[in-house]
MIDOSE-1310 file (N, C-alpha, C; in nm, 2 decimals, decimal comma, always signed):
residues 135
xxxx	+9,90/+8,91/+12,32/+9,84/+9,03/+12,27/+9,84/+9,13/+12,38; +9,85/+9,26/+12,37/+9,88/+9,36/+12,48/+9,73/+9,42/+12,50; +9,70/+9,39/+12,61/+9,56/+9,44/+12,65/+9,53/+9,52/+12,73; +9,72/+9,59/+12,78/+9,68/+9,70/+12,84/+9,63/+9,85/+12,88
xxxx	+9,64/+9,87/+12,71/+9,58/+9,99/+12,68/+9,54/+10,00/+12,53; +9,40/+10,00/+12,52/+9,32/+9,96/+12,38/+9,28/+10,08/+12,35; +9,35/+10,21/+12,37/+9,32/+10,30/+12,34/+9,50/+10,37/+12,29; +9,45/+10,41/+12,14/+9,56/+10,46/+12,05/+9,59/+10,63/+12,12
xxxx	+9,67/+10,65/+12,02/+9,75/+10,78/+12,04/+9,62/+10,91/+12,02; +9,52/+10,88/+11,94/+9,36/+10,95/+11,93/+9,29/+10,91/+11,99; +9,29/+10,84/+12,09/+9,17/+10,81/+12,18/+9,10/+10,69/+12,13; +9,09/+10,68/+11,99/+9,00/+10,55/+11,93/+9,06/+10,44/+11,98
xxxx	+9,01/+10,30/+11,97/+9,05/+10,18/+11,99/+9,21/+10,21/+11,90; +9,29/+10,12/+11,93/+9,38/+10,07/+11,87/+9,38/+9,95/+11,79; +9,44/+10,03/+11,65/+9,40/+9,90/+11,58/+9,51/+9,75/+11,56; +9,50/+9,65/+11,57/+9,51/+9,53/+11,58/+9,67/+9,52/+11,47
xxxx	+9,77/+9,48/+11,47/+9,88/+9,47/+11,37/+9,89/+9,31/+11,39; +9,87/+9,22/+11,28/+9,94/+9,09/+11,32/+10,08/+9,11/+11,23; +10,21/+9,11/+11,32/+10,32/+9,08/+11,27/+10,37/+8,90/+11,21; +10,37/+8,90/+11,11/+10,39/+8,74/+11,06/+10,57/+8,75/+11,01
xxxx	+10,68/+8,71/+11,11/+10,82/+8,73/+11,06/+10,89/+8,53/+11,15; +10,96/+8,54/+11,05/+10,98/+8,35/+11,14/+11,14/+8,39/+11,21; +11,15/+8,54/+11,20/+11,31/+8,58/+11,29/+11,24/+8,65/+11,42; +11,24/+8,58/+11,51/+11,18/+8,66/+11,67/+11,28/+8,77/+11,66
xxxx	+11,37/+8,80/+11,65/+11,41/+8,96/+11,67/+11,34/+9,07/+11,60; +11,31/+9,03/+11,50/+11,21/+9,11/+11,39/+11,11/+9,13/+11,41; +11,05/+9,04/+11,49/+10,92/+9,04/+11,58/+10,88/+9,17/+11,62; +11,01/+9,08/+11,77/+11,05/+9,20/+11,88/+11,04/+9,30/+11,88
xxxx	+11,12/+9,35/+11,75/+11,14/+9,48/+11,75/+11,03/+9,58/+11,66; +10,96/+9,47/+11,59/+10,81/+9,59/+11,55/+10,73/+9,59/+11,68; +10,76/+9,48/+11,74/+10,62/+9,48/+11,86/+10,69/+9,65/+11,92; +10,81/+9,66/+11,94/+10,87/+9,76/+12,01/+10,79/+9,83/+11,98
xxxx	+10,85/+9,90/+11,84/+10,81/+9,98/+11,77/+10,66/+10,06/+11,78; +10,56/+9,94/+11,77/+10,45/+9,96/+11,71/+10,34/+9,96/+11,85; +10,42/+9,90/+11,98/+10,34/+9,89/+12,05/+10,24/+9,98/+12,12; +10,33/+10,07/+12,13/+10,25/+10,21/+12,21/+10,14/+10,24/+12,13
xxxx	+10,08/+10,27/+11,97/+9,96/+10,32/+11,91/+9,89/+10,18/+11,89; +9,95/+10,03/+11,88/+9,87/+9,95/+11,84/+9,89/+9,80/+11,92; +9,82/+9,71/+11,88/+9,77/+9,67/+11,95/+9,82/+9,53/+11,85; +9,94/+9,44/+11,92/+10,07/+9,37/+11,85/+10,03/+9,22/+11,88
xxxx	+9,99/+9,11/+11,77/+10,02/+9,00/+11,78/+10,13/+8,95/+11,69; +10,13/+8,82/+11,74/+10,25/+8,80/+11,60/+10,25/+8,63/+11,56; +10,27/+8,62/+11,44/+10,30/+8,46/+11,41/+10,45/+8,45/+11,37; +10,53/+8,29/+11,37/+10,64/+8,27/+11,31/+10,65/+8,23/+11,17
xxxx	+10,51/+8,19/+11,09/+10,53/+8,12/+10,97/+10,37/+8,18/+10,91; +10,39/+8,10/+10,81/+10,20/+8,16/+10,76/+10,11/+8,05/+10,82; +10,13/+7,96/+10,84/+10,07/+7,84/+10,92/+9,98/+7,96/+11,01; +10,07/+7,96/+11,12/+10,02/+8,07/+11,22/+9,97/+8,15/+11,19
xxxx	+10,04/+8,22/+11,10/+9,90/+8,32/+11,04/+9,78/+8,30/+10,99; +9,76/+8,21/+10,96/+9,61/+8,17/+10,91/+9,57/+8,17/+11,02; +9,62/+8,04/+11,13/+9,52/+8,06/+11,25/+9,46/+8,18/+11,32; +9,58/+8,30/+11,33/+9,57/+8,40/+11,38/+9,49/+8,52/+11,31
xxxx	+9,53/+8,48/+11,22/+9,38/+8,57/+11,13/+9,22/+8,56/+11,20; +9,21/+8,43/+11,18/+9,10/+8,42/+11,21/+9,02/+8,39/+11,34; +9,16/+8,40/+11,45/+9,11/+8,43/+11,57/+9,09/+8,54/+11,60; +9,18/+8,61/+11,60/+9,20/+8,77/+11,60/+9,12/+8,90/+11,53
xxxx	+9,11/+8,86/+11,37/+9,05/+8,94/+11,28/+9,13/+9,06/+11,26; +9,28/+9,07/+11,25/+9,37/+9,20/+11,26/+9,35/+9,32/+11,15; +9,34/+9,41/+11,21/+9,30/+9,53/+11,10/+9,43/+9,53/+10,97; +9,56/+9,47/+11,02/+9,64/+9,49/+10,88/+9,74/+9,35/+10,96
xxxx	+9,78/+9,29/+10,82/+9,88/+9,19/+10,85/+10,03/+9,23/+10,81; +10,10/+9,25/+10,86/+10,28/+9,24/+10,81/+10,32/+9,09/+10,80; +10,37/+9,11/+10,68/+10,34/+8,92/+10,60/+10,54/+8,93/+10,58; +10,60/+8,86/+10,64/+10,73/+8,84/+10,56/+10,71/+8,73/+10,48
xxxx	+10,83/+8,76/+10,33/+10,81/+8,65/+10,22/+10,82/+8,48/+10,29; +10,96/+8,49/+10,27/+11,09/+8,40/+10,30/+11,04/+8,30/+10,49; +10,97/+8,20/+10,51/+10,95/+8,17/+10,58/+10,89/+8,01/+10,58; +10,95/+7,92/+10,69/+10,94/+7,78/+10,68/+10,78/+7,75/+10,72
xxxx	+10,74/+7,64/+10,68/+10,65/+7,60/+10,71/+10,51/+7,63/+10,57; +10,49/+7,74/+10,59/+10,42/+7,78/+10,46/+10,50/+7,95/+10,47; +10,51/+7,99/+10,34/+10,57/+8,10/+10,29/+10,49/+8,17/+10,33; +10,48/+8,32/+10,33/+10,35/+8,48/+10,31/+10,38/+8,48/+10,18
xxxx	+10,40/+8,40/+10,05/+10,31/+8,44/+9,91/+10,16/+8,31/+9,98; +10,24/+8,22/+10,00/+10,07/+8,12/+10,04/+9,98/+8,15/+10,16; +10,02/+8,23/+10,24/+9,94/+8,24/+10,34/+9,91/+8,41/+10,31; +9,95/+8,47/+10,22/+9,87/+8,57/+10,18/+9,74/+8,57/+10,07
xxxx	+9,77/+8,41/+9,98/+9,63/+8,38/+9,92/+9,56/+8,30/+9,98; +9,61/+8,24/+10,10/+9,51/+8,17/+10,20/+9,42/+8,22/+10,26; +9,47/+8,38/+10,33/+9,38/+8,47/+10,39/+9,31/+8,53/+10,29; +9,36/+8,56/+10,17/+9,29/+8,65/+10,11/+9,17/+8,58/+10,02
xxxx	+9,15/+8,43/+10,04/+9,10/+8,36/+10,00/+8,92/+8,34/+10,04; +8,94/+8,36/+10,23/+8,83/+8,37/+10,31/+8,82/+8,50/+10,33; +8,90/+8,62/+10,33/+8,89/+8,75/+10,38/+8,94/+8,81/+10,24; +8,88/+8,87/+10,18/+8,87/+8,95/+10,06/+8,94/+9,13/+10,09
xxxx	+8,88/+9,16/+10,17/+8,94/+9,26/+10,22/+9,04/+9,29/+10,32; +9,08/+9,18/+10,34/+9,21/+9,17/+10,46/+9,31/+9,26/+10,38; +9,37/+9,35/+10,44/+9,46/+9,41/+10,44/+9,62/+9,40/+10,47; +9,69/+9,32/+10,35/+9,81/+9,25/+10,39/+9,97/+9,36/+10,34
xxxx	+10,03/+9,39/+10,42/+10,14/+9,42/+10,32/+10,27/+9,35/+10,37; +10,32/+9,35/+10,30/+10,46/+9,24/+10,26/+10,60/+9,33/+10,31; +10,65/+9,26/+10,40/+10,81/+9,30/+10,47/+10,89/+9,19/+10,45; +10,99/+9,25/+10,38/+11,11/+9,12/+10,30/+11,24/+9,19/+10,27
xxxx	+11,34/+9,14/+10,28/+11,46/+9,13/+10,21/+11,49/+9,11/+10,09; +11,37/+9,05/+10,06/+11,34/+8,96/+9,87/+11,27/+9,06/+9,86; +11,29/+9,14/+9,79/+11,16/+9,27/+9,75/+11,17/+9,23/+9,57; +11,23/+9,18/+9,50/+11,28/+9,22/+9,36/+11,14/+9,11/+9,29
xxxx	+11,21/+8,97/+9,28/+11,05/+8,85/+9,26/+11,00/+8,80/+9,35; +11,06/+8,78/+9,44/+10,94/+8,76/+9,54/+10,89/+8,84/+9,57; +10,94/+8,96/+9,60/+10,78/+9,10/+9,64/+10,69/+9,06/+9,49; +10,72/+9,07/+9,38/+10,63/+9,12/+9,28/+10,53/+8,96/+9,29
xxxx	+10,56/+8,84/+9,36/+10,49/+8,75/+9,36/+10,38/+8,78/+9,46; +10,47/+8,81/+9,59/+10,32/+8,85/+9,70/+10,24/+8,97/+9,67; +10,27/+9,03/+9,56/+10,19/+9,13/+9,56/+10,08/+9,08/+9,44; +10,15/+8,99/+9,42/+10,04/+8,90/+9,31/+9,93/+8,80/+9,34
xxxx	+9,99/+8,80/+9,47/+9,90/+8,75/+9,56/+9,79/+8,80/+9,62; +9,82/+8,90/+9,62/+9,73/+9,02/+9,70/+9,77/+9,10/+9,83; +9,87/+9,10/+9,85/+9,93/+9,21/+9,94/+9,92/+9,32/+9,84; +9,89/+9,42/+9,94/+9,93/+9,59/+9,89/+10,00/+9,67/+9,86
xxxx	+10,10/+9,62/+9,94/+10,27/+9,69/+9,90/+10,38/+9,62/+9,99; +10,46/+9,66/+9,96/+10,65/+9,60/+10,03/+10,69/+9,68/+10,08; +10,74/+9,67/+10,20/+10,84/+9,75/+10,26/+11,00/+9,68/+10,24; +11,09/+9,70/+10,21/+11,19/+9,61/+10,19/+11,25/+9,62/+10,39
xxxx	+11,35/+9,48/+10,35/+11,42/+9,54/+10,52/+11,51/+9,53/+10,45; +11,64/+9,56/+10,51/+11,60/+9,68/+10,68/+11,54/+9,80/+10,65; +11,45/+9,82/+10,76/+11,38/+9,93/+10,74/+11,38/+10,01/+10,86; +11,39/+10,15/+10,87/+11,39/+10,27/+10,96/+11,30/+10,27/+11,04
xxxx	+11,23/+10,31/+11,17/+11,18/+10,28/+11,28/+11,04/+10,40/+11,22; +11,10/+10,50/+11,13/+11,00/+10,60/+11,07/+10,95/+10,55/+10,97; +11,02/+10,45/+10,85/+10,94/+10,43/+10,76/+10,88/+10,34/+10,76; +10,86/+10,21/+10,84/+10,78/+10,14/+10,90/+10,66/+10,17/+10,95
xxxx	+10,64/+10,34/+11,04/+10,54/+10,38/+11,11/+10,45/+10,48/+10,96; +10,55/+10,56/+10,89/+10,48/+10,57/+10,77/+10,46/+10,51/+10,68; +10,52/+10,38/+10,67/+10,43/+10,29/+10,54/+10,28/+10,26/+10,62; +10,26/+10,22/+10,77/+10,13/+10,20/+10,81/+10,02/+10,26/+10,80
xxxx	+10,06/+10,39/+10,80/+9,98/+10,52/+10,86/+9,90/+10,52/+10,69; +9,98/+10,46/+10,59/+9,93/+10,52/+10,44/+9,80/+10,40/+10,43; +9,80/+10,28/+10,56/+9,72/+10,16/+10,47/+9,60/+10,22/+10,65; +9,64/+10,25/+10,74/+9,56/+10,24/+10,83/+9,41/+10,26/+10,86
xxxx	+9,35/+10,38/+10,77/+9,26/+10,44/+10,75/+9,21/+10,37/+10,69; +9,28/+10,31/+10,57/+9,19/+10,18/+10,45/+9,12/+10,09/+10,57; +9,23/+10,01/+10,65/+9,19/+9,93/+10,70/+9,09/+9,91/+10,79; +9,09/+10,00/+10,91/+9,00/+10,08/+10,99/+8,85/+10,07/+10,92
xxx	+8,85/+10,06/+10,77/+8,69/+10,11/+10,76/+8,63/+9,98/+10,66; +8,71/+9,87/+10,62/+8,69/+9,76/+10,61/+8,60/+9,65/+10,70; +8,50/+9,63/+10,65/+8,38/+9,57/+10,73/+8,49/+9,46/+10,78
């Protein structure tokens, strides 16, 4: 986790992103992305994401579907199971039935990939403030 500067682009804390992708390039390259306003962990499977949920407590998860171990349709009703308001959205290549499953799940929305370095930072920006005020 980056603990070098817990202060966002407004001065406020920075809020917490758990990236959940089982391709470390995909990772990588949100941590890139995302690092400078937020504050980047990451898991490879939903396994991990469970654990990391609940060490962490991240203000929004990025859940990919398609992943060994346990999928993000099951580890998005895993979390959403103990955290009701966890704030999950879904990044996949399967956007067609599998998005419409995790969203059935309780994710909020899909970003499909590949996705633009802009619309990645504006799909966030639309859930941020939800998440932020979530007990």
């Amino acid at each position: 986790m980056n603990t070098s500067n817990q202060n966002g682009y407004d001065g406020r804390k920075k809020p917490t992103i758990l990236v959940v992708d089982d391709e470390p390039t995909i990772r990588e390259a949100i941590r890139l992305i995302l690092e400078k306003n937020f504050n980047i962990i990451s898991a490879s499977n939903g396994f991990e994401a469970l654990e990391m949920y609940e060490k962490y407590k991240p203000d929004i998860v990025l859940m990919d579907i398609m992943m060994p171990i346990m999928n993000g349709i099951e580890a998005t009703r895993e979390i959403l199971k103990k955290h009701p308001d966890a704030v999950i959205l879904a990044i996949s290549a399967y956007s067609d039935k599998k998005g419409e499953e995790i969203i059935k799940a309780g994710a909020r929305d899909i970003l499909p990939k590949p996705f633009r370095r802009r619309d990645l930072v504006d799909f966030l920006m639309k859930f941020i403030n939800t998440a932020s005020t979530t007990p």
